[in-house]
Residue, then its C-alpha position, 0 to 999 in steps of 0.5 A: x510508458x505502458x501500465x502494468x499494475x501491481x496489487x498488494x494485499x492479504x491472502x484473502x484478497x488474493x482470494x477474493x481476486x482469484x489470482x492463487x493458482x492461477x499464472x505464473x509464480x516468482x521468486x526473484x532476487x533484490x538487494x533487500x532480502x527475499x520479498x513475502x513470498x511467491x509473486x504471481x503473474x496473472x490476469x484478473x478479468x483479462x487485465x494482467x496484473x502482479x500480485x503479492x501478499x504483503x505478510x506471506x503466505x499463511x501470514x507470517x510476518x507482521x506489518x513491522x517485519x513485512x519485507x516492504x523494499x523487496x516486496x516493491x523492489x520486486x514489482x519494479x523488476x517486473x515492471x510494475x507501473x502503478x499498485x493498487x494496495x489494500x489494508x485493514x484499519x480501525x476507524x477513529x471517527x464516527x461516520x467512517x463505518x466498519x465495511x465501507x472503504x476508503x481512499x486515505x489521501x494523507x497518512x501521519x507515520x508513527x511506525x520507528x522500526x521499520x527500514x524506511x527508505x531504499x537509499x541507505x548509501x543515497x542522499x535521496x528526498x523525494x517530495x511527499x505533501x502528497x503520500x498517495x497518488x492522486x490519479x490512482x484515488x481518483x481511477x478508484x473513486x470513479x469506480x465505486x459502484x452507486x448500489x455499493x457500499x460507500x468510497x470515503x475519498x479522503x482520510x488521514x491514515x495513522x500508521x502505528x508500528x503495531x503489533x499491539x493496537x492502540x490504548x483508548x489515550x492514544x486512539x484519543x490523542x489521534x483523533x486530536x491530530x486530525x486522524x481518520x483511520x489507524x493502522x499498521x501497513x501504510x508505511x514505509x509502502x507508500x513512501x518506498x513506491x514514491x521512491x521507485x516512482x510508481x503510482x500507489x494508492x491504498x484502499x483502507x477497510x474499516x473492520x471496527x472502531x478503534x478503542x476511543x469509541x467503547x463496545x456496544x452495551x451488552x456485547x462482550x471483547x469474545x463477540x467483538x472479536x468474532x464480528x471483526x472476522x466476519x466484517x474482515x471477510x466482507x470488507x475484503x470482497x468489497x474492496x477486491x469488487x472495487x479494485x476489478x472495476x477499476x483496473x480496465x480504467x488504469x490504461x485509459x487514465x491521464x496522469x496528474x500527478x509527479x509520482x512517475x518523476x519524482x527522483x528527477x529533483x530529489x537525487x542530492x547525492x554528487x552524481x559522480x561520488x555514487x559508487x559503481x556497486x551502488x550504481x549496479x545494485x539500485x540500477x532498476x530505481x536510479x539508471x534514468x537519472x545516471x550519466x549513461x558513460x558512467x552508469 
């Protein structure tokens, strides 16, 4: 199967990807509703790639009201095979420093609001020991650049259902869970691309510390804010850098892991008792697995 590759992020990655204004712009339909906005169809240093920005244009939905099933739904009509997401996390521990990255390889879900799976009408468990894509982190790792800043390749990411970030109690009470990194997108996106088989890993940009570690002396909440914005701008580009370099080495790689597969063993619902408008309407996600007299 040929790669194409989906990239999902904030505006400001697409910024610092320079994908806005250039393309093609698509809004398609899903059966989950409208995705964030306009998905664009361009090329970043002449690799094609999909890009969509998880919260919409201006950012307009938070990470709970963020449309993740039409968000992926959308990239496999368009034939995504593998995304490359970016996220903004608070770490919880010392040595995971604001403005370097991270490629989390296990995350514990707290989110509780959010619509988590595409298959309401299914009976469908895909496998998840391992929630990101082995062979995407590794393409990733490979392409971190040694006078860069540094790639951590493994993680636990603790997804919150936000919008509030986390008490000193619970940031604590993570850190005791083995958490590395706490934040709020994470989330159903990488269970729901494992459910349309595509490939998905996460680059995770550390803006701070989360609130178990206390403000410097002397440094007020006003200029903490202030420096979060500054190392938001700068983590970005670092990890818009780290996606560029990696994207020409997606075709050459070797997969090895099961992502692509993962519904062959995980359908439990009785082929025969999945309703024809079920069928039609998730066509795009299950029609390899469905007799073909039937589907």
């Amino acid at each position: 199967m040929a790669v194409r590759v989906g990239i999902i992020g904030s505006h400001g990655l697409g910024l610092a990807l320079g994908v806005h204004g250039r393309g093609e712009s698509h809004t398609l339909e899903t059966p989950f509703g409208p995705h964030a906005g306009p998905i664009i169809t361009t090329e970043v240093d002449g690799v094609p790639v999909v890009y969509v920005s998880r919260h919409g244009r201006g950012h307009v939905f938070n990470a709970t009201r963020s449309p993740y099933r039409a968000n992926l739904f959308a990239m496999k009509l368009l034939g995504v095979t593998h995304v490359l997401a970016t996220g903004t996390v608070r770490s919880l521990r010392e040595h995971l420093q604001p403005l370097q990255l991270v490629l989390p390889d296990q995350v514990i879900d707290r989110t509780y609001r959010r619509p988590c799976t595409f298959y309401d009408d299914v009976a469908v468990h895909v496998e998840l020991a391992s929630p990101f894509c082995s062979t995407l982190r590794q393409v990733l790792a490979n392409a971190a650049h040694p006078n860069g800043p540094t790639v951590h390749t493994e993680a636990t990411y603790v997804c919150v259902e936000g919008p509030s970030l986390s008490t000193r109690a619970e940031s604590l009470l993570y850190q005791a869970w083995g958490g590395d990194l706490v934040g709020m997108t994470a989330m159903p996106e990488a269970r729901l691309a494992r459910e349309a088989e595509m490939h998905y890993a996460l680059v995770a940009l550390p803006t701070d510390y989360d609130s178990w570690r206390p403000l410097p002396a002397g440094q007020s909440h006003e200029d903490h804010l202030s420096q979060v914005s500054h190392h938001l701008q700068l983590v970005t580009a670092s990890g818009a850098a780290l996606i560029r370099r990696a994207l020409p080495r997606l075709a050459e790689s070797r997969p090895s892991c099961r992502c692509d597969s993962a519904l062959a063993m995980a359908i439990s619902t009785d082929r025969a008792r999945i309703p024809d408008e079920v069928r039609s309407r998730l066509r795009p996600l299950l029609s390899r697995y469905l007799p073909p007299n039937v589907a």
